[in-house]
SERO-4910 file (N, C-alpha, C, O; in steps of 0.05 Angstrom, whole numbers):
BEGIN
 pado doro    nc1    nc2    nc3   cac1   cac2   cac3    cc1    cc2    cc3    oc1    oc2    oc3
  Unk    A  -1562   -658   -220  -1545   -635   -216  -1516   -644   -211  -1509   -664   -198
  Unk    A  -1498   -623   -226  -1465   -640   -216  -1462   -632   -199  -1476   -614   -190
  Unk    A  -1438   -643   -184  -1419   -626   -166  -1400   -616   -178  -1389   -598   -166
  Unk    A  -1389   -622   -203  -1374   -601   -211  -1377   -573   -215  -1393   -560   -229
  Unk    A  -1353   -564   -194  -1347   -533   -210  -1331   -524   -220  -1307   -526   -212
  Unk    A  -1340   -508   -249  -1326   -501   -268  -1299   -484   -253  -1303   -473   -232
  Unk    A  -1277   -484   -264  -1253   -468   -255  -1247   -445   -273  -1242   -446   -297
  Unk    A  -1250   -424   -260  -1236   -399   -277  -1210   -411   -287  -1198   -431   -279
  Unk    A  -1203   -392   -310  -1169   -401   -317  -1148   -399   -292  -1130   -415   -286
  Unk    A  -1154   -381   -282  -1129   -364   -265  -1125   -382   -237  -1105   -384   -223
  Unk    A  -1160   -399   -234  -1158   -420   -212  -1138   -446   -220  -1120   -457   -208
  Unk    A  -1154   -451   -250  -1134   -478   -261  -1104   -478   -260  -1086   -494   -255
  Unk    A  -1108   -454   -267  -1071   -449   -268  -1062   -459   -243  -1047   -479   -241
  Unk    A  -1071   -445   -223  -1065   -451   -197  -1058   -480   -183  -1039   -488   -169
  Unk    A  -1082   -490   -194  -1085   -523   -188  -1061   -539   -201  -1056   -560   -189
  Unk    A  -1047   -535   -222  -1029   -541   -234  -1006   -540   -229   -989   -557   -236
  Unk    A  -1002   -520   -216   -973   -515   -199   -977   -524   -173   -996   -531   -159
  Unk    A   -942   -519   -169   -936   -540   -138   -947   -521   -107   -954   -498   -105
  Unk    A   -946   -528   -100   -968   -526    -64   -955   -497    -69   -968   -479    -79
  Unk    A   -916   -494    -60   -908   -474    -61   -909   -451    -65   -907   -430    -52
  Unk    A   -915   -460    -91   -932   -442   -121   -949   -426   -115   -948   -402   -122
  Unk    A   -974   -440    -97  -1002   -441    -97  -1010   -414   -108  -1023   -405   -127
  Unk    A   -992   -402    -80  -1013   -374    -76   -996   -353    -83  -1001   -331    -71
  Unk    A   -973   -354   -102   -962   -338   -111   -973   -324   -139   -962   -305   -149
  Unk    A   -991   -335   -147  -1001   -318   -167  -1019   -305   -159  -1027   -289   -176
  Unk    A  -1034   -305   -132  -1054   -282   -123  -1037   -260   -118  -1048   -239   -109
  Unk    A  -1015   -261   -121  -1003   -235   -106   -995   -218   -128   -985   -229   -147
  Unk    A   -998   -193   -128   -985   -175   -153   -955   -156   -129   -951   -155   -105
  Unk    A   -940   -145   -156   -916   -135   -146   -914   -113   -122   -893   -109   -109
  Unk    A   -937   -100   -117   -940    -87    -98   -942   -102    -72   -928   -100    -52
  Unk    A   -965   -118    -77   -972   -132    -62   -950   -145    -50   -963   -154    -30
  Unk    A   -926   -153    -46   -899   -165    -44   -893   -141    -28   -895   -148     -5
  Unk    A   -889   -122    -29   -880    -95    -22   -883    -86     -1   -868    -77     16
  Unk    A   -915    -90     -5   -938    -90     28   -923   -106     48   -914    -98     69
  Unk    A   -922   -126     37   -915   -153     51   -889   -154     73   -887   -156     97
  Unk    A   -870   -152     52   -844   -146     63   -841   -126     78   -823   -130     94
  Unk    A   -853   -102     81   -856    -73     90   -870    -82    115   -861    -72    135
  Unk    A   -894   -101    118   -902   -112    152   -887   -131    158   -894   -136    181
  Unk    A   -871   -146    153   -857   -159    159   -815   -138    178   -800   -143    198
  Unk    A   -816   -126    164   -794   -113    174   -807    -90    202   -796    -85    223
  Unk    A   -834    -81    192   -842    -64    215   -842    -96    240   -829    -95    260
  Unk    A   -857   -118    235   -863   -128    254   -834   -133    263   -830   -124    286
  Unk    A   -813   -145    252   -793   -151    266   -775   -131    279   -762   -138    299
  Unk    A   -774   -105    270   -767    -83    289   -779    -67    305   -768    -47    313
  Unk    A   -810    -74    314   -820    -74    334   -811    -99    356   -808    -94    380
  Unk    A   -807   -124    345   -797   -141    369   -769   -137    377   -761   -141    400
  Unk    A   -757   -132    363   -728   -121    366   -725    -96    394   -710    -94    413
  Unk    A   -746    -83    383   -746    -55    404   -765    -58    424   -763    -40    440
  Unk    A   -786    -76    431   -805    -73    449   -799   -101    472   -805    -98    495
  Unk    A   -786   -125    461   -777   -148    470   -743   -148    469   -731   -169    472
  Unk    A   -730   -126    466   -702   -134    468   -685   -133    500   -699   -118    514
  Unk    A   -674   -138    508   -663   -133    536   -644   -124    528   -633   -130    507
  Unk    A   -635    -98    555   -616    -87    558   -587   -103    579   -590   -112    602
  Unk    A   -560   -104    562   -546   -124    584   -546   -109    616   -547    -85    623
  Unk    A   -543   -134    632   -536   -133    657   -514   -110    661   -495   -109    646
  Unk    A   -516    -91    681   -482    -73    690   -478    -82    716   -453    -84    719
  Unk    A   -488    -88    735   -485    -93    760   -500   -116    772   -524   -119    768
  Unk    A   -484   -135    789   -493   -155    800   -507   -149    833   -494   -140    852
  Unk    A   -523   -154    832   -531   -153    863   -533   -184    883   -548   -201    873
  Unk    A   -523   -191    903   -532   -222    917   -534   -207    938   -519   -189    947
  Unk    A   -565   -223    950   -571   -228    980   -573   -245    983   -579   -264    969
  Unk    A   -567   -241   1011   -568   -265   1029   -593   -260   1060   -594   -240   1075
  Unk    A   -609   -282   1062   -634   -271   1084   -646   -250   1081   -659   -242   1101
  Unk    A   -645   -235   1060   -668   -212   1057   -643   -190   1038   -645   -176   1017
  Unk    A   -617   -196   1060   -601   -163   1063   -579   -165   1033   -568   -185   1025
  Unk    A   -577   -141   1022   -547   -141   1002   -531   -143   1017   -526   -125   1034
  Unk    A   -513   -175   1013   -488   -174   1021   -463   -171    997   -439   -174    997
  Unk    A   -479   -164    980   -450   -166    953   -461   -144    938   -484   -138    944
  Unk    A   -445   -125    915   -449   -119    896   -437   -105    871   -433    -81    873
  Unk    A   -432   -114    852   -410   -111    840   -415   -108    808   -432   -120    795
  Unk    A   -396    -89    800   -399    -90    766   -394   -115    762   -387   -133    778
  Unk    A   -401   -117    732   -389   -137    711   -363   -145    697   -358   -164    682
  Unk    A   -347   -121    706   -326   -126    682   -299   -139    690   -279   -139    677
  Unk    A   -304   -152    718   -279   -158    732   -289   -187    733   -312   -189    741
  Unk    A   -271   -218    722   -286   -238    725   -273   -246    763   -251   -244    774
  Unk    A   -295   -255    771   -288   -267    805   -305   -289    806   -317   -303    790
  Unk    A   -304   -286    833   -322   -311    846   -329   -296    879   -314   -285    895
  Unk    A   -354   -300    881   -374   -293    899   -375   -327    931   -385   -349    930
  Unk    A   -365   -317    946   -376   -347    964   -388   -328    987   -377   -311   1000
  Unk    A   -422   -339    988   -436   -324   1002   -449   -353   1018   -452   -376   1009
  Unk    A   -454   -343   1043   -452   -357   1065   -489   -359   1075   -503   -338   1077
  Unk    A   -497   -375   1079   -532   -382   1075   -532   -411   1100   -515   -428   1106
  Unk    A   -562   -404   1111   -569   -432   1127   -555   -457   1118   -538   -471   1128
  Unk    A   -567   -459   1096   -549   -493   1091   -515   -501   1079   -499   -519   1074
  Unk    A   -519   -462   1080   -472   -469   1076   -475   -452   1054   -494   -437   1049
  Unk    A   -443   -460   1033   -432   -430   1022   -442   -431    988   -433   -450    975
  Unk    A   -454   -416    977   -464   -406    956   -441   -394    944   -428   -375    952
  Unk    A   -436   -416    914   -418   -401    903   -431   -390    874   -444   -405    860
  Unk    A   -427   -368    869   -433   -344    844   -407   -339    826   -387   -335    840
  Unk    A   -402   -338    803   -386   -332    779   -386   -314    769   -410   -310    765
  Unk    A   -372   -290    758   -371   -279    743   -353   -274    720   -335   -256    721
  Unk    A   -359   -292    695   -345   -288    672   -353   -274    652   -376   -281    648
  Unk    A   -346   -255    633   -348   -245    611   -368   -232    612   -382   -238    593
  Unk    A   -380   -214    628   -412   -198    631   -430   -222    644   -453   -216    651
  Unk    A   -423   -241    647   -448   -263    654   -439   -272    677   -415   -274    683
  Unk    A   -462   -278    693   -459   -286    723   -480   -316    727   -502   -321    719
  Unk    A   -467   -327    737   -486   -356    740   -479   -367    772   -458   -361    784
  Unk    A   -501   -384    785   -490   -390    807   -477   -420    805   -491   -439    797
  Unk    A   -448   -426    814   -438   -445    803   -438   -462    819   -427   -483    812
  Unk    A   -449   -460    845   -448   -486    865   -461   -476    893   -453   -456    906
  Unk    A   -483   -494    899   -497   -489    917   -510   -508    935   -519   -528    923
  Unk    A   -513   -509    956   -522   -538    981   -550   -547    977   -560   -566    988
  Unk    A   -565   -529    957   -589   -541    969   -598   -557    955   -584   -557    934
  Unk    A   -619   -575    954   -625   -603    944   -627   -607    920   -617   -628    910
  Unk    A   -642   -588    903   -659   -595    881   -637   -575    852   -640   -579    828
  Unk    A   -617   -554    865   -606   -548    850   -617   -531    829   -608   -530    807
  Unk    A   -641   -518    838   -648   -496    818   -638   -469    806   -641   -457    785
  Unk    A   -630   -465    822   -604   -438    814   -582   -443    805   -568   -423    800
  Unk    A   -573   -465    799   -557   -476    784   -557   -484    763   -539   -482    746
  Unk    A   -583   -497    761   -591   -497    731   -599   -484    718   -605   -488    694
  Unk    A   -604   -459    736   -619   -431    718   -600   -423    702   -612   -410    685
  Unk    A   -572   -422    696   -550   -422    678   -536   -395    685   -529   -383    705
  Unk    A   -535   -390    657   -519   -355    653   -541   -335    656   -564   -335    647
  Unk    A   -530   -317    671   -558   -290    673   -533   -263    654   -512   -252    659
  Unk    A   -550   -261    633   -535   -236    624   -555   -205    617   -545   -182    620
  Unk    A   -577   -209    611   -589   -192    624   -604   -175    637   -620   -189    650
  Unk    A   -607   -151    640   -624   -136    670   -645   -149    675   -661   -156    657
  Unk    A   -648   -154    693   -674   -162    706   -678   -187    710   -697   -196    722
  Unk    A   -651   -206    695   -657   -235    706   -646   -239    728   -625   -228    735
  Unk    A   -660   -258    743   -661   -268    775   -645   -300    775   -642   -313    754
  Unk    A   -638   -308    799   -629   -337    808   -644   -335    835   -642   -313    847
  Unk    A   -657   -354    845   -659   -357    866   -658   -372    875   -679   -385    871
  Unk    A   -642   -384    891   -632   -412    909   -649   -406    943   -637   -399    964
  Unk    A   -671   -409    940   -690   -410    964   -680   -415    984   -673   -399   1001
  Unk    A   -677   -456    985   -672   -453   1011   -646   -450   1027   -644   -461   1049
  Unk    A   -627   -435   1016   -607   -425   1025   -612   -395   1030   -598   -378   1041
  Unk    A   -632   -392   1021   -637   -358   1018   -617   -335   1015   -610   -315   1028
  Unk    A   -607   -349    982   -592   -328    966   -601   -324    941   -611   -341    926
  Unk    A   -597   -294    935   -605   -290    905   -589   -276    892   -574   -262    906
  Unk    A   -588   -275    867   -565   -258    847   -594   -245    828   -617   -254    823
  Unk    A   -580   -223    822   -600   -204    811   -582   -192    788   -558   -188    789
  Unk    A   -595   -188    772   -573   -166    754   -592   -133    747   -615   -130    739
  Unk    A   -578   -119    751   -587    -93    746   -584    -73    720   -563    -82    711
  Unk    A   -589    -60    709   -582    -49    683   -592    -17    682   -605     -4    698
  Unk    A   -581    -12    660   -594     18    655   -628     16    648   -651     24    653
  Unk    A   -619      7    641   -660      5    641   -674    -17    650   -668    -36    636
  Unk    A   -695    -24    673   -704    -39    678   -722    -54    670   -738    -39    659
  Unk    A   -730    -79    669   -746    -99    657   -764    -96    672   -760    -93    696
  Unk    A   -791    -95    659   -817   -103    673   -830   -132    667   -831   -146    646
  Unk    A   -840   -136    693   -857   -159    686   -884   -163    712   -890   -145    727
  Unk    A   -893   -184    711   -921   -178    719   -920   -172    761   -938   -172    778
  Unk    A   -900   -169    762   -896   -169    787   -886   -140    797   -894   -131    819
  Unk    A   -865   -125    775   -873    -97    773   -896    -75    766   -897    -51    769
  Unk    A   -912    -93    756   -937    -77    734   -951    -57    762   -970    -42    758
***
């Protein structure tokens, strides 16, 4: 018994052309149509179901309490005052970042630019945080 199996034409063809190629002849003109048509639904579902709304308002506490809070459209600087000393916060161009802070490991600092709603900084052990607020709020598993 062989192991060969015979090839339809439409397979040989196939085999003949480059990888690229491959599987472009299974497809007919509609079929392209389909294609492109889930492709644009899928990407404007992520557009609209995964997009964030920008930041309008900055919020920072300090020990639990709002000691700051402020639009976006004015650029400043924030020096908020915490156990281990003074927390400095930025605000340039809609984006807020914390730009200098005492505590060891520098995590709120490297959390970068926050531009929008619902992203957080938190510099623990100074116990300060910057929040940004927006017209529509972000959920995540901690709101659910």
């Amino acid at each position: 018994m062989s192991d060969h199996i015979p090839l339809t034409p439409a397979l040989s063809r196939l085999r003949e052309r480059g990888t690229m190629r491959r599987y472009a002849g299974l497809f007919r003109p509609g079929d392209w149509i389909v294609a492109l048509a889930g492709m644009t639904l899928v990407a404007s579902l992520f557009l609209t179901l995964w997009g964030h709304a920008a930041g309008t308002t900055l919020i920072i506490r300090s020990g639990g309490k709002v000691v700051a809070q402020a639009d976006l459209t004015r650029n400043r600087d924030f020096e908020i005052e915490g156990p281990l000393g003074t927390t400095v916060v930025s605000v340039e161009n809609r984006r807020v970042r914390v730009a200098k802070d005492p505590s060891p490991r520098q995590y709120c600092v490297k959390q970068g630019w926050l531009s929008h709603a619902g992203e957080a900084a938190l510099c623990l052990p100074n116990q300060v945080s910057v929040e940004l607020a927006g017209a529509v709020k972000r959920y995540d598993s901690l709101s659910y």
